[in-house]
Structures are given as C-alpha cells and as structure tokens.
C-alpha positions as CSV (number, residue, x, y, z in Angstrom):
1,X,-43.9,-80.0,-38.1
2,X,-39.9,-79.3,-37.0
3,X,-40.4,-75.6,-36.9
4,X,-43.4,-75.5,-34.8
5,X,-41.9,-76.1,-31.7
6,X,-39.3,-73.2,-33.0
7,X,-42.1,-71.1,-33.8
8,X,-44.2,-71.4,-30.4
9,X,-40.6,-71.0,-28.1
10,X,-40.1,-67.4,-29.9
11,X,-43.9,-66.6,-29.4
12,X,-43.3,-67.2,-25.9
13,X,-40.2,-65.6,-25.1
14,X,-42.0,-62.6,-27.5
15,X,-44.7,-62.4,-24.9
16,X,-42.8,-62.7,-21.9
17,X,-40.6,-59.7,-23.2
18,X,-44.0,-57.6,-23.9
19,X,-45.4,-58.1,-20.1
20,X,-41.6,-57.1,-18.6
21,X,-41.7,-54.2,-20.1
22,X,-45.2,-52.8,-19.5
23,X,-43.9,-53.8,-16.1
24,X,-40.9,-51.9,-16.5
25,X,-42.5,-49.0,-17.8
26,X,-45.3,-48.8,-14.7
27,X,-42.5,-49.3,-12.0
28,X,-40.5,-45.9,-13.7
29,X,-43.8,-44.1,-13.8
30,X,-44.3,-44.8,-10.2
31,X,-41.2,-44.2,-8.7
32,X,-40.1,-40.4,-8.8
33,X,-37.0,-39.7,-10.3
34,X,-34.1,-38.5,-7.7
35,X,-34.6,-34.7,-8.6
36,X,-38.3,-35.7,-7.7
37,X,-37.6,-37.2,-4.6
38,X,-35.6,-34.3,-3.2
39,X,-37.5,-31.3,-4.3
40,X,-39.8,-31.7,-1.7
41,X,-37.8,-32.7,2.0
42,X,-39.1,-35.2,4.4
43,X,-40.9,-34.0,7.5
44,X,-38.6,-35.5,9.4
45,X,-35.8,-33.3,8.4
46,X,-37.1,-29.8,8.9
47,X,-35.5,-26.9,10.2
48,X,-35.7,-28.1,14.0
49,X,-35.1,-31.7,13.8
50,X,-31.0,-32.6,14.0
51,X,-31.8,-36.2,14.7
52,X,-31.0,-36.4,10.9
53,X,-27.5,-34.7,11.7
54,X,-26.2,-37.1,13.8
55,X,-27.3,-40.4,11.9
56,X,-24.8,-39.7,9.0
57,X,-21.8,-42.0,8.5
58,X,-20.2,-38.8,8.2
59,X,-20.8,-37.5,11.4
60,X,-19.9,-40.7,12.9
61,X,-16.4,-41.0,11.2
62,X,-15.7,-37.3,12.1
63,X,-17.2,-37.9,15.6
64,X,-14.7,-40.7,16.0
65,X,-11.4,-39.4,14.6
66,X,-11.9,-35.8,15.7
67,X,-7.7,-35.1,14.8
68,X,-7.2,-31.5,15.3
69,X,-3.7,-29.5,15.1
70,X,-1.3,-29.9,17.8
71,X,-1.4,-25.7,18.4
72,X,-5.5,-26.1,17.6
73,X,-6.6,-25.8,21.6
74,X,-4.5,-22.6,22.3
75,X,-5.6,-20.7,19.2
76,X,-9.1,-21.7,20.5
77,X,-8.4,-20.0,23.4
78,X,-7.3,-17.0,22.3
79,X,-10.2,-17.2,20.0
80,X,-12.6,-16.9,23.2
81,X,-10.5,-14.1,25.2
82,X,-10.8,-11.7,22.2
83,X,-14.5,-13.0,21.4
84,X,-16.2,-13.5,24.6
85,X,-17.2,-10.2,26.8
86,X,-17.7,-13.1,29.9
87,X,-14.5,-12.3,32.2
88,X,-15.5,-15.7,34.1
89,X,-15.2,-17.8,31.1
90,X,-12.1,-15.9,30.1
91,X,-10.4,-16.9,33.3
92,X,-11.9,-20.2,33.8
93,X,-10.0,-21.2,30.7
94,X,-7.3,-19.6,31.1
95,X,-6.9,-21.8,34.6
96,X,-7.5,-24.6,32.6
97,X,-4.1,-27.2,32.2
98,X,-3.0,-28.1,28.6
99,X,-4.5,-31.3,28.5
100,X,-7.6,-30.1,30.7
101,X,-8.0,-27.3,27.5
102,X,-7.3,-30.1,25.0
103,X,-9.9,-32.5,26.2
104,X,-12.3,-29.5,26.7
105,X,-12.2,-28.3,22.9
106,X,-12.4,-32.0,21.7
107,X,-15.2,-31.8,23.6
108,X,-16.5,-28.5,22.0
109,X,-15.5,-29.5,18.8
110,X,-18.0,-33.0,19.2
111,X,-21.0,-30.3,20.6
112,X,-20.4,-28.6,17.6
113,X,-20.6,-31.3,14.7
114,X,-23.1,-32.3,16.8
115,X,-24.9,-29.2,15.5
116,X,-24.0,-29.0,12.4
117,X,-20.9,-27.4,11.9
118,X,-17.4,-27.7,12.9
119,X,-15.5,-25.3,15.6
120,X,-12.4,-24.7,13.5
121,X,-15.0,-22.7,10.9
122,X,-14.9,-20.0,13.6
123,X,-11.6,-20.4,15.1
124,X,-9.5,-20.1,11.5
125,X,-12.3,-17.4,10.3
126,X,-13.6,-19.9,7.3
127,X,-17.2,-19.5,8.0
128,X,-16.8,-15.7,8.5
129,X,-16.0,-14.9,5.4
130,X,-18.3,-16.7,3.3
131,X,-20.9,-15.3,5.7
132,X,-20.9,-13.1,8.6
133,X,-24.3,-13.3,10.3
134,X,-24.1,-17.3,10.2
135,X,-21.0,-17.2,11.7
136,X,-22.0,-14.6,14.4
137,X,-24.6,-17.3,15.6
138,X,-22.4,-19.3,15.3
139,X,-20.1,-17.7,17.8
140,X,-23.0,-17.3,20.1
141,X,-23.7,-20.9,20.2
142,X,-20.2,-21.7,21.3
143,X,-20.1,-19.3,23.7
144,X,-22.8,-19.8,25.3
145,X,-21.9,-23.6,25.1
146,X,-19.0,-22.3,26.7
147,X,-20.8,-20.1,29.5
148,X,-22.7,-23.2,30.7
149,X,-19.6,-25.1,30.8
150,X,-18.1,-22.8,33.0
151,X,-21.0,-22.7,35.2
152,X,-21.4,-26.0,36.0
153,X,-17.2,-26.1,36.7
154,X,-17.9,-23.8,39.4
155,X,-20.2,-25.6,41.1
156,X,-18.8,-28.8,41.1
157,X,-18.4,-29.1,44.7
158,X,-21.8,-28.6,45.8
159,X,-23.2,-31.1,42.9
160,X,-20.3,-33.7,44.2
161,X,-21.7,-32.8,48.0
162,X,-25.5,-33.5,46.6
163,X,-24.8,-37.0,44.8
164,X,-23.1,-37.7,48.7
165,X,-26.3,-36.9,50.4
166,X,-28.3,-39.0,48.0
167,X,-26.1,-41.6,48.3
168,X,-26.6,-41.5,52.0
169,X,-30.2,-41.3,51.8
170,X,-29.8,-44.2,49.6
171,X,-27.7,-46.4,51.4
172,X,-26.6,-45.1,54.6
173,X,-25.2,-48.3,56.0
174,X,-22.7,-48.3,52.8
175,X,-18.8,-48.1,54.3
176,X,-18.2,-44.7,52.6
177,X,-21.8,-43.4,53.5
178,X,-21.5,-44.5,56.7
179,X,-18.2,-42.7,57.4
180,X,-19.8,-39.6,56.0
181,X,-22.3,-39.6,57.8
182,X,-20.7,-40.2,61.1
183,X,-18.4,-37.0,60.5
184,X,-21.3,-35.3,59.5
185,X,-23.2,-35.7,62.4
186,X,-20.6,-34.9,64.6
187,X,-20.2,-31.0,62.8
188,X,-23.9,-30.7,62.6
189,X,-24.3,-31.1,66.4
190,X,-21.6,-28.9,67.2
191,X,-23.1,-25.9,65.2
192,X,-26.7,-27.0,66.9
193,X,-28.3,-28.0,63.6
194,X,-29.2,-31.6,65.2
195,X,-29.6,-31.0,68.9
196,X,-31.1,-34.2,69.7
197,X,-31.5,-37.9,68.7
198,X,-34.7,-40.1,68.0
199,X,-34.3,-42.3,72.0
200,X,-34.6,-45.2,69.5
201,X,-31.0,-44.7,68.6
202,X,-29.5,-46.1,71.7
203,X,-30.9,-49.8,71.4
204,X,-31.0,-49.5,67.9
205,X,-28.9,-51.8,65.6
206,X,-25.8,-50.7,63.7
207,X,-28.0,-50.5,60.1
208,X,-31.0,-48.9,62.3
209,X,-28.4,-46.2,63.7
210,X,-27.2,-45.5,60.1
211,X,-30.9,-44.7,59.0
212,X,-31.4,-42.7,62.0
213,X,-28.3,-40.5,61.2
214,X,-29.6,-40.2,57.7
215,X,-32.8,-38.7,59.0
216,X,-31.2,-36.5,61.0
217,X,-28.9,-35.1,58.7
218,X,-31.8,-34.5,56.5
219,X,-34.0,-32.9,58.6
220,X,-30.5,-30.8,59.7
221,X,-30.7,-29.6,56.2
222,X,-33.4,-27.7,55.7
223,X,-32.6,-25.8,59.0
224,X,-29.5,-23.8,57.8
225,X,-29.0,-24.5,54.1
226,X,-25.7,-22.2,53.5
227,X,-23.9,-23.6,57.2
228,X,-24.9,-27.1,56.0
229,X,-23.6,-26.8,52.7
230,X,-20.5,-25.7,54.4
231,X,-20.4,-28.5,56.9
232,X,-20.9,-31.0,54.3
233,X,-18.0,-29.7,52.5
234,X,-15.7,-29.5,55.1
235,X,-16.1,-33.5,56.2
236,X,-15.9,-34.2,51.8
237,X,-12.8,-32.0,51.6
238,X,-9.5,-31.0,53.3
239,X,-8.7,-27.7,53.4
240,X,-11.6,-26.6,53.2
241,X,-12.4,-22.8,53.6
242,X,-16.0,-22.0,53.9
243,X,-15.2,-18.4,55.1
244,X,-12.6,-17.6,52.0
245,X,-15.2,-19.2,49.4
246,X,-17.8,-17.2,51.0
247,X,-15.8,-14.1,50.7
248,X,-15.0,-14.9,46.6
249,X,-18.7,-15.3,45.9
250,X,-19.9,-12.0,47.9
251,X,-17.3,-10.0,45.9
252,X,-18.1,-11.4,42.5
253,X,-21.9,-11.6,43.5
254,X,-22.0,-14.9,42.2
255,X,-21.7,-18.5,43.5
256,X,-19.3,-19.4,40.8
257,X,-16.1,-17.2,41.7
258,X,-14.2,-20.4,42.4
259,X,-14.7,-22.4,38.6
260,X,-12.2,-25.2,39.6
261,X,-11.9,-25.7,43.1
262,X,-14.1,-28.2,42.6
263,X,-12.3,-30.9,40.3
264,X,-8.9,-30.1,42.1
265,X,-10.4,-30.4,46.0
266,X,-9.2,-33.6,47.7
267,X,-11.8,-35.8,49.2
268,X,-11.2,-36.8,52.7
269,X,-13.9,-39.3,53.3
C-alpha cells in the first residue's frame, strides 16, 4: 500500500512528460527554421521599399554619431570638382565656408545612409573597387542629390520673399507683416502696379487697412510678376540689386546664377 502513492506520482509525471513533448514536437514542425524563414523575403522589404532601411538600430546609431575625419569635407569636395560635369554645383561649393561645407556633407552623408550606403564608399573609392557600375549609380545619386541642393540655394531669396507674402496674406496686421506691407505698397505705387485704393480705406480701421493692403499687393502681383518679385526683394533686403541679378541670370540663362546670395542677404524689414 506504501508504494502506490510512489507508483501513481511517476505515472503522472510519465504522462505529463509524453504530452510536452508531442507539444514540443508540433510547435518545431510548425515554426520554420531561420534558413526557412529567410529564403523567401517579406513583401514589405522588396526592392523599392527603404522604410526597412531606416528602422535599423544600426542606422539609427550611425545616423546619430555621424563622426567623419577632420580633412573628410574637403576631400569631398574635391571629390565633386573632378566628378561632377555641373560647373554651378562646382562653384556653389566651392563658395561654400568651412563650416557651411562641413554641415553640408553631414548632411549628405545622413541622405546617403538614408539610402543605403555611406558617402565615404565613393569619396575614398571603397565601393569602386569591389564594383564599378554600383558605385557609378552611386555617384549619380549624390550628384544629383547635390544638383537639387544647389538649386534650391539659389533661389532662396525668392522662396524667403514667398513665405513673406503668405505670411502677409495670413496675417497682415502682424507687426512684421504690417511693416512689409506698408513698404511694399509704397514701391508698388510708385512703379504703377497699384494705382488706386478700395474708397473703403480711408474710414477704415487700422486691421481693416492692413487687409486692404494685402489685397492690393496681391492683386499687384499678378500684374508684373518679374518687377514685383523685384520690389518685394528690395523692401526684404538691403542692397538689393535687381538690375545686377537680372544681368547674372540673362548671361547664365538661368535663374540660379547667384547660389548664395540668398542665405547671406540681410533683411531690412
């Protein structure tokens, strides 16, 4: 009678040891093994998705410490000049300061692990030789990363002279917008682009007037785009040349001889 409680406690623990593994065994035969698992990819990784790029902890730690070699932006530089064809990107950073060049190629250097690999593959010829026609579009996608960048330097002015406007039309009775305005006005009259005011304006109040000059300026623009852009430029900046920008842009044909007047113009508003 002592060994049958002995007897039916190793019958148990017998049983429960049979059903674990059964269990065991139908779990591994469910689950693919890891060489399973990645033979065939997820469709959310294919060839045109990156979103998987940037959700690595590795692309977040190399996003974040970024350390490149003191002498790194200037042999980037010279990198472009003898790569690049585009005499506007050549120049533009060329013009560029030392920290305005070593912010810029941080900069690149974050658009390129963004995409997958890293700038100084190209710059110290690593990528090259392991295999040319990668690293050829490779090169292309930083230069033309580096084309666009130059093209929105250049225009800087006018997008700065934009966000003004719509801040004007936004809120014209704000104390910077309503200085702006007020200069504005005054130039556009003078050139004839607003020859007359709404009769409202007189006995109007001082937020009422604002709005008015808004409108006006407005309407003013759609009468004379390039003397408006001037105008608008000339109140936003000092110094400013309409006539000696307009003769840059007629000899280069393009609107983007200047590529930093833009971020080194003085606002006078």
């Amino acid at each position: 009678m002592t060994l049958l409680p002995l007897i039916l406690l190793v019958a148990g623990v017998g049983t429960v040891s049979i059903m674990l593994d059964r269990r065991l065994r139908a779990r591994q035969q469910a689950d693919p093994t890891p060489e399973d698992a990645t033979s065939e990819p997820e469709e959310s990784k294919g060839s045109n998705d990156l979103g998987h790029l940037w959700a690595t902890p590795v692309h977040w730690y190399n996003t974040i410490m970024n350390r490149q070699p003191e002498d790194f932006p200037q042999r980037f530089r010279d990198w472009v000049v003898d790569a690049s064809d585009d005499s506007a990107v050549k120049d533009w950073l060329q013009a560029l300061s030392d920290e305005g060049l070593k912010a810029y190629t941080k900069h690149l250097s974050r658009f390129c692990t963004d995409m997958g690999f890293e700038l100084t593959w190209l710059v110290d010829q690593k990528l090259e030789k392991r295999d040319a026609q990668l690293a050829q579009t490779a090169k292309q996608i930083v230069l033309h990363y580096c084309q666009a960048c130059q093209q929105a330097a250049s225009c800087q002015e006018a997008l700065e002279a934009h966000k003004q406007l719509a801040s004007l039309e936004q809120n014209p009775s704000g104390r910077r917008n309503r200085t702006f305005g007020e200069k504005l006005l005054a130039k556009l009259v003078d050139a004839e682009l607003v020859t007359t005011l709404p009769t409202e304006f007189l006995g109007a109040t001082a937020a009422e007037r604002q709005q008015l000059i808004a409108e006006a300026i407005n309407e003013a623009s759609s009468k004379d785009q390039v003397t408006f852009s001037r105008l608008v430029r000339e109140v936003l900046y000092d110094g400013y040349n309409g006539t000696e920008t307009a003769e840059a842009e007629a000899s280069t044909g393009d609107p983007s001889a200047n590529a930093v007047s833009g971020t080194e113009a003085t606002r006078s508003a």
